[in-house]
The first five atom37 places (N, CA, C, CB, O) and aatype in JSON, in Angstrom:
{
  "aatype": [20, 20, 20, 20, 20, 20, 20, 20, 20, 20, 20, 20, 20, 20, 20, 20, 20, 20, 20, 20, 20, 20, 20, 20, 20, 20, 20, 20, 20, 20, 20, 20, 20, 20, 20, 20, 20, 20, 20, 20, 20, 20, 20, 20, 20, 20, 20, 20, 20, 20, 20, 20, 20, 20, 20, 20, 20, 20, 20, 20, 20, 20, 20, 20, 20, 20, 20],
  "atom_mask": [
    [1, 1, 1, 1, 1],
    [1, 1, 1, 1, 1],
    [1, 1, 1, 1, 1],
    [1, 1, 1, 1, 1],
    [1, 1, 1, 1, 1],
    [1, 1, 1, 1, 1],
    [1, 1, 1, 1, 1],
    [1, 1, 1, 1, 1],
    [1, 1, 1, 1, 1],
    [1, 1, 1, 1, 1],
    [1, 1, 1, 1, 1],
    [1, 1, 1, 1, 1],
    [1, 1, 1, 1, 1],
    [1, 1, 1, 1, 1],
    [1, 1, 1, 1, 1],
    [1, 1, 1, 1, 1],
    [1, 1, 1, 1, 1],
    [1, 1, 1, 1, 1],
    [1, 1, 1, 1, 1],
    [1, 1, 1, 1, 1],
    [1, 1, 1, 1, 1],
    [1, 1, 1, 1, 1],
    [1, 1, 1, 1, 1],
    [1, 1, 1, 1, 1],
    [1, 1, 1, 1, 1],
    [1, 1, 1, 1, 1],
    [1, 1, 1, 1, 1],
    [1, 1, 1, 1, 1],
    [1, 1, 1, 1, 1],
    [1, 1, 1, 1, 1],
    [1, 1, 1, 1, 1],
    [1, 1, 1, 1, 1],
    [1, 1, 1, 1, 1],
    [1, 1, 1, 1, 1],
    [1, 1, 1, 1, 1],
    [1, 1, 1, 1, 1],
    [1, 1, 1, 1, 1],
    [1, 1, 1, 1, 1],
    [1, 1, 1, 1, 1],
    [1, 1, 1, 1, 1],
    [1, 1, 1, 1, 1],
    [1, 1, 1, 1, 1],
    [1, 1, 1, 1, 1],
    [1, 1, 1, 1, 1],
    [1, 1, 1, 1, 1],
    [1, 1, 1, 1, 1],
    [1, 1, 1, 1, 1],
    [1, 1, 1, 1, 1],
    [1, 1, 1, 1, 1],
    [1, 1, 1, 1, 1],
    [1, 1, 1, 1, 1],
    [1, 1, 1, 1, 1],
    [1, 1, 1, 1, 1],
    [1, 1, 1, 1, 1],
    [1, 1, 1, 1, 1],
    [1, 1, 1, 1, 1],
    [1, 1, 1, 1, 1],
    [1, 1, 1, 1, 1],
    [1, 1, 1, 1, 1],
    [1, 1, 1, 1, 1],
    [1, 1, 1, 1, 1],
    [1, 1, 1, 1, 1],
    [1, 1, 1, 1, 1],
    [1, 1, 1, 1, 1],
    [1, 1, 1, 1, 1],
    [1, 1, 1, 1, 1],
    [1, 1, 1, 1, 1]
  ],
  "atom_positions": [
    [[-116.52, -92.35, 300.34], [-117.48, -92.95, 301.26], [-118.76, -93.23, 300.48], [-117.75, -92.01, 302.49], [-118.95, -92.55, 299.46]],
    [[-119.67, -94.13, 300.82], [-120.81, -94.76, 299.92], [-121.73, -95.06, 301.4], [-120.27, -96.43, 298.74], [-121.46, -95.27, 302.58]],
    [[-123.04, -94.93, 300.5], [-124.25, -94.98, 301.55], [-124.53, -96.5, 301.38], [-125.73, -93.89, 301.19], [-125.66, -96.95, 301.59]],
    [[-123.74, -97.08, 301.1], [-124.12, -98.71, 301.22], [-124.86, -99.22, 299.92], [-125.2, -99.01, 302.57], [-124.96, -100.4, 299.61]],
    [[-125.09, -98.74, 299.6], [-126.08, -98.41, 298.31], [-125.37, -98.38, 296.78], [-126.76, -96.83, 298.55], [-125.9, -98.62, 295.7]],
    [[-124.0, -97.99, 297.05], [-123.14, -97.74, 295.73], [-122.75, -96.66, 295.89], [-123.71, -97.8, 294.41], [-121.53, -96.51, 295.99]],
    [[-123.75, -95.35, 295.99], [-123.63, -94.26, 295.75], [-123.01, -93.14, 297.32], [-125.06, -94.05, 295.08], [-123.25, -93.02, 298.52]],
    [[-122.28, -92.66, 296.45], [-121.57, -91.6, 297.58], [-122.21, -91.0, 298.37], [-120.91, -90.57, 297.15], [-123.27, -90.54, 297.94]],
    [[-121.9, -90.76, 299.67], [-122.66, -90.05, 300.22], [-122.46, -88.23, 300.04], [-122.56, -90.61, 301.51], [-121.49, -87.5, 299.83]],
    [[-123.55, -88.07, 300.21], [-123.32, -86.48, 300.18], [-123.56, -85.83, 300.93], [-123.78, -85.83, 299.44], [-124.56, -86.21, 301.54]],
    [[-123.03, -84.68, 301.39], [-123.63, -83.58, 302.45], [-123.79, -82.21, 301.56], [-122.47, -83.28, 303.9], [-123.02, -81.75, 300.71]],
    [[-125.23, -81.66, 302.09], [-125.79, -80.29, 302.52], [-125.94, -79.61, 303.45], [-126.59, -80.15, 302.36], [-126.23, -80.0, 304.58]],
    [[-125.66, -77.97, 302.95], [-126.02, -76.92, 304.18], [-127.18, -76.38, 303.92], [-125.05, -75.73, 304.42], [-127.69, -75.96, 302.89]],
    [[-127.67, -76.48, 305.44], [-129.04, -75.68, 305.08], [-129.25, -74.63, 305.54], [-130.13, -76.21, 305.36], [-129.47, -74.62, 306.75]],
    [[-129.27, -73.69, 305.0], [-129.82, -72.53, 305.08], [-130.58, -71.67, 305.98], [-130.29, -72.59, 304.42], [-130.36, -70.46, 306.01]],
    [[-131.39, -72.2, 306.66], [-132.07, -71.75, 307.22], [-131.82, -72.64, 308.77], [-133.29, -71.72, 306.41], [-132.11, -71.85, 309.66]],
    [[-131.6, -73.34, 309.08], [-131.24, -74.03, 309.96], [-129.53, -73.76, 310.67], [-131.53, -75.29, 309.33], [-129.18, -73.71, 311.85]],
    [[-128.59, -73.6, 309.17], [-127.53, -73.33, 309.27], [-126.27, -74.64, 309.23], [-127.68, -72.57, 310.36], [-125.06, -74.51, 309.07]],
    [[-127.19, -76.05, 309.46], [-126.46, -76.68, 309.53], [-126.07, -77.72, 308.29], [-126.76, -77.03, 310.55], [-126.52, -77.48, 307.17]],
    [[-125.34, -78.71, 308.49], [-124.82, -79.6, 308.23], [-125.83, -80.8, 307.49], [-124.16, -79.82, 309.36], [-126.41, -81.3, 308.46]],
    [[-126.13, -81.23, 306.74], [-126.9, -82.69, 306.56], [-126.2, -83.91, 305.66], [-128.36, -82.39, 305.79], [-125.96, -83.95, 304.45]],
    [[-125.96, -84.95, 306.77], [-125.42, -86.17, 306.04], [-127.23, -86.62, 305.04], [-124.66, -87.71, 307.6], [-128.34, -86.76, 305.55]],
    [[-126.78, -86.72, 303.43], [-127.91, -87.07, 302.87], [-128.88, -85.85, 302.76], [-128.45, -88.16, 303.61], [-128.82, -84.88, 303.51]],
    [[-130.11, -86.04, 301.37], [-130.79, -85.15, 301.79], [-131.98, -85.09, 302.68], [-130.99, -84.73, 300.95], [-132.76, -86.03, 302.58]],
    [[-132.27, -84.15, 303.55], [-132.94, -84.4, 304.8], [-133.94, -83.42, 304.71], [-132.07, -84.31, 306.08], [-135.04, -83.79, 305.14]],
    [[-133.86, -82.04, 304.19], [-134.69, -81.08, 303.79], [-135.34, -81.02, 302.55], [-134.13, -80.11, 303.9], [-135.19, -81.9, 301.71]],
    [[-136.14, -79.93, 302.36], [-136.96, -79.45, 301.32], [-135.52, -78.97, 300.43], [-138.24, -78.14, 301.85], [-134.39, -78.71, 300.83]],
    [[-135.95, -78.98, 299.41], [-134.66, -78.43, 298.47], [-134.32, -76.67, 298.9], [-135.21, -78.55, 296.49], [-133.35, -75.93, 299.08]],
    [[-135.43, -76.66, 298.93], [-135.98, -74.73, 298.8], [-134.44, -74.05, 299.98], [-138.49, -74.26, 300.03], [-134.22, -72.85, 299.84]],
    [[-133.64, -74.71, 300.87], [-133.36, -74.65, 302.1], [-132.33, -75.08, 301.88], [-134.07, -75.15, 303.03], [-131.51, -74.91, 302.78]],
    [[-131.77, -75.94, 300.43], [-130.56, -76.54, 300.91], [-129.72, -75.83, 299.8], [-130.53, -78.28, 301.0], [-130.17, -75.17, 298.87]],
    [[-127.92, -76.19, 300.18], [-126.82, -76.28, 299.57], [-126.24, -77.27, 299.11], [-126.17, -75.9, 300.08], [-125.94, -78.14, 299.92]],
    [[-125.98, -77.44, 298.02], [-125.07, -78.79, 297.46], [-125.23, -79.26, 296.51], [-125.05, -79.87, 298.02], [-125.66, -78.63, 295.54]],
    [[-124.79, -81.23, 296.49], [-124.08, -81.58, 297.41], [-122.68, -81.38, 297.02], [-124.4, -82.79, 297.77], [-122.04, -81.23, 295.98]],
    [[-122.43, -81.45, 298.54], [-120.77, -81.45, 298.72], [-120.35, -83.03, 299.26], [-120.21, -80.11, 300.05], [-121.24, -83.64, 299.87]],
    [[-119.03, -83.7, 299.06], [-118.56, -84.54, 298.9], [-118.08, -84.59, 300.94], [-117.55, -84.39, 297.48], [-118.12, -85.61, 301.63]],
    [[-117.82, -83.68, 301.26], [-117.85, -83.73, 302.72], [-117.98, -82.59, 303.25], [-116.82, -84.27, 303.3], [-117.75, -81.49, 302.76]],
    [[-118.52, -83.0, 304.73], [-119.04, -82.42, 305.54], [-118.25, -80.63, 305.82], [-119.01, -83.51, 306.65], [-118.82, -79.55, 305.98]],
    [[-116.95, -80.95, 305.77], [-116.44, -79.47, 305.93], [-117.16, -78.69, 304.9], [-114.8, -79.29, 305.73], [-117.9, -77.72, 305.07]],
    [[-116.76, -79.33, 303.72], [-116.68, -78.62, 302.35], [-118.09, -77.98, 302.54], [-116.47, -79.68, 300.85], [-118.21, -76.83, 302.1]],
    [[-119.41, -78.68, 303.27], [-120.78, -78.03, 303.07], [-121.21, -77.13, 304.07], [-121.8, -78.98, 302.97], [-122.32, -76.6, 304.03]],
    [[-120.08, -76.89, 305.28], [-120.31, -76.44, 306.4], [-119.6, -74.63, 305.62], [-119.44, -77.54, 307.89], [-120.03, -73.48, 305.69]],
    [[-118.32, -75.26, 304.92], [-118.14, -73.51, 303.89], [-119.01, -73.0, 302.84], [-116.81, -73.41, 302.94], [-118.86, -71.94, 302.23]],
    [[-119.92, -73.84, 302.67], [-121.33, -73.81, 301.37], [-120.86, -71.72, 301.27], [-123.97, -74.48, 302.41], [-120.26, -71.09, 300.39]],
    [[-121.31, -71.39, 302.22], [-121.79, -69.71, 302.05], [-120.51, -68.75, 302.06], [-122.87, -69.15, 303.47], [-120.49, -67.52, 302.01]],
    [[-119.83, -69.33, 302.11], [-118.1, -68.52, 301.93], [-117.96, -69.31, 300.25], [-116.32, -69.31, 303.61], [-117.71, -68.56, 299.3]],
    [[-118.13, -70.74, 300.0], [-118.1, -70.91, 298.68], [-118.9, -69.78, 297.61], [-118.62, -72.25, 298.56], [-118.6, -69.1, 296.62]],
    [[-120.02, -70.03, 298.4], [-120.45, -69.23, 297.14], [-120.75, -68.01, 296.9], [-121.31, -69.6, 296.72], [-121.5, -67.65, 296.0]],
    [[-119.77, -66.77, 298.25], [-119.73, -65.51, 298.15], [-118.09, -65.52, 297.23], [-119.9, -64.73, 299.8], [-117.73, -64.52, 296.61]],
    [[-117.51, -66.42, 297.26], [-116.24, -66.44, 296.55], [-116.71, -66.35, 294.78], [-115.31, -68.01, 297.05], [-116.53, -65.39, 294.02]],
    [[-117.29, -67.55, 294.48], [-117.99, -67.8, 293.37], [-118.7, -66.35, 293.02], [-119.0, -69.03, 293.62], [-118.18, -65.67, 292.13]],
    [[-119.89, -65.87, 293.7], [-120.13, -64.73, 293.29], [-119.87, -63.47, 293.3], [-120.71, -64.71, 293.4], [-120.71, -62.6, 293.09]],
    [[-118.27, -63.21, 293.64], [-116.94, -62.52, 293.66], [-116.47, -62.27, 292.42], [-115.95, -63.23, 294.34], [-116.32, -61.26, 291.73]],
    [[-116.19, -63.84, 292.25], [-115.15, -64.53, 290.71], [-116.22, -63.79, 289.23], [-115.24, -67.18, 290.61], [-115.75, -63.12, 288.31]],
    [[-117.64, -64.15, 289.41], [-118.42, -64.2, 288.32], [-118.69, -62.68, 288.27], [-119.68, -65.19, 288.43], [-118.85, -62.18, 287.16]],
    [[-118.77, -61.85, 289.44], [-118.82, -60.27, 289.42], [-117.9, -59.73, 288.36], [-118.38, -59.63, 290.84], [-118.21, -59.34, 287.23]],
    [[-116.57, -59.77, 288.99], [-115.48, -59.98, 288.39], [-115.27, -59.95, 286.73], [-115.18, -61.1, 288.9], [-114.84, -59.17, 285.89]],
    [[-115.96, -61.55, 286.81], [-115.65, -61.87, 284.92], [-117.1, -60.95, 284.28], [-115.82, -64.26, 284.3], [-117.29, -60.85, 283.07]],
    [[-118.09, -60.29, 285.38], [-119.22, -59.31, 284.09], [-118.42, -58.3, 284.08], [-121.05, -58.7, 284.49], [-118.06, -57.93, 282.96]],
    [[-117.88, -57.51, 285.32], [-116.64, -56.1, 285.07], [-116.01, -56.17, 283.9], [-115.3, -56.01, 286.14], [-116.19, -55.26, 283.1]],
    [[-114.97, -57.48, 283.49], [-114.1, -57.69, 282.29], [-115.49, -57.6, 280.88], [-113.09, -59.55, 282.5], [-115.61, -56.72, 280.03]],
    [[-115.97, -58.27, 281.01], [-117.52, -58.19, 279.99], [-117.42, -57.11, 279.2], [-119.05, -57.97, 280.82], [-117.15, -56.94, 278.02]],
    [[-117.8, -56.15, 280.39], [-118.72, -55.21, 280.3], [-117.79, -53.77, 279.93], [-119.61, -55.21, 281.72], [-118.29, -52.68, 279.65]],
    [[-116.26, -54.11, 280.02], [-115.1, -53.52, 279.93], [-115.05, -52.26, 280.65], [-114.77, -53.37, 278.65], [-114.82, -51.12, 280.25]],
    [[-115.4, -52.81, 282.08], [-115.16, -51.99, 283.22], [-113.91, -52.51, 283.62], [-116.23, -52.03, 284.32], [-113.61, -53.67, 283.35]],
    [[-112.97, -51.56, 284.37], [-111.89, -51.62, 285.31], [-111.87, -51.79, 286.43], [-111.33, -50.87, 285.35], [-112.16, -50.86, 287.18]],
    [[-111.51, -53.16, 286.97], [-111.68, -53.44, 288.45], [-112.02, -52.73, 289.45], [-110.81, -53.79, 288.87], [-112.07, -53.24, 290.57]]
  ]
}
C-alpha cells in the first residue's frame, strides 16, 4: 500500500494512547515503529517483549550462564 506519494504507508503504536496510527501522527517520544500494517503495530508491545526475551537470552549465552 502507498500514501499516494510513492512511499508506503506505515503504521505506529502509541504508547501512551495505546493505539493504532495510520502515518506519523505523534511526537516520536510516544511512538512504535513503523510497521508495514496495522495488526503488526497493534502487537508493537508483545513484539518487543519477545525481542527483549530473545536478546536476554543471547546475554545468558554471553555471559555463559545456563538458561
Amino acid at each position: 500500500m502507498s500514501n499516494g506519494a510513492g512511499d508506503p504507508v506505515q503504521y505506529w503504536f502509541n504508547t501512551r494512547t495505546g493505539k493504532v496510527e495510520k502515518g506519523q501522527q505523534s511526537s516520536w517520544e510516544h511512538l512504535m515503529g513503523p510497521y508495514p500494517t496495522a495488526e503488526e503495530a497493534a502487537g508493537a508491545l508483545e513484539i518487543a517483549k519477545h525481542r527483549n526475551e530473545s536478546w536476554d537470552d543471547d546475554d545468558d549465552v554471553w555471559r555463559g550462564k545456563d538458561g
